[in-house]
N, C-alpha and C positions, 0 to 999 in steps of 0.2 A: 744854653743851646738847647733846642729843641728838638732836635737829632741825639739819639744816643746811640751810641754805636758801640756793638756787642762781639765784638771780631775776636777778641782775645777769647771771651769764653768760648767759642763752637770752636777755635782752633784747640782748646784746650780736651774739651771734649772729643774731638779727634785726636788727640794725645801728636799734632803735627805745628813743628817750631816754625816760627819765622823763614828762616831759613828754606825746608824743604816747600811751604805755601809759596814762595819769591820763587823757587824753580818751577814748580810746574804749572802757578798760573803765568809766567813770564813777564812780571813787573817786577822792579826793581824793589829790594830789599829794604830800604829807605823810605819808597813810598807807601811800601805796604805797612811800614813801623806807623808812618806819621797816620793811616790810615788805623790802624791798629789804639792808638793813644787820640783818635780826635783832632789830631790837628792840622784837618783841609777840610775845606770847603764845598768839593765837588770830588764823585766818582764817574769814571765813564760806563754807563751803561755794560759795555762788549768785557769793561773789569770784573764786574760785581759778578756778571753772565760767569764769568771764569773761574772766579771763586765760592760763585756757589755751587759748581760745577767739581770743584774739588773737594772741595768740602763737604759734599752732596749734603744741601743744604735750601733754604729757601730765601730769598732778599729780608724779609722781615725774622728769620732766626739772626740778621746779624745786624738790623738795622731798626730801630724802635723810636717813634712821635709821643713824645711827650708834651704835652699843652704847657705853656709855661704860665703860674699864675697868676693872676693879678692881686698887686697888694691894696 
């Protein structure tokens, strides 16, 4: 995947669980896991706005393009 997604570490650097990130940006607990470990596809825009919102944060603190490459 050429998406890496850094969610765990800025939550960690915010010293804030799963848990209270799922309440206050108002997505369920579940999504924000499977968002957390990589495994979907697609975020909505008005999400990431929310989470980086609480996390006071920037889209590329928790989202990173890595070239994948060729053998």
């Amino acid at each position: 995947m050429a998406i890496i997604l850094r969610l765990d570490r800025v939550m960690a650097d915010r010293k804030m669980s799963l848990k209270e990130l799922s309440e206050r940006v108002g997505v369920a607990n579940v999504n924000l896991s499977k968002l957390k470990t990589g495994k979907v596809n697609a975020i909505r825009f008005s999400t990431l706005e929310a989470i980086c919102d609480v996390l006071d944060c920037q889209p590329g603190d928790i989202l990173e393009y890595k070239r994948d490459e060729e053998e």
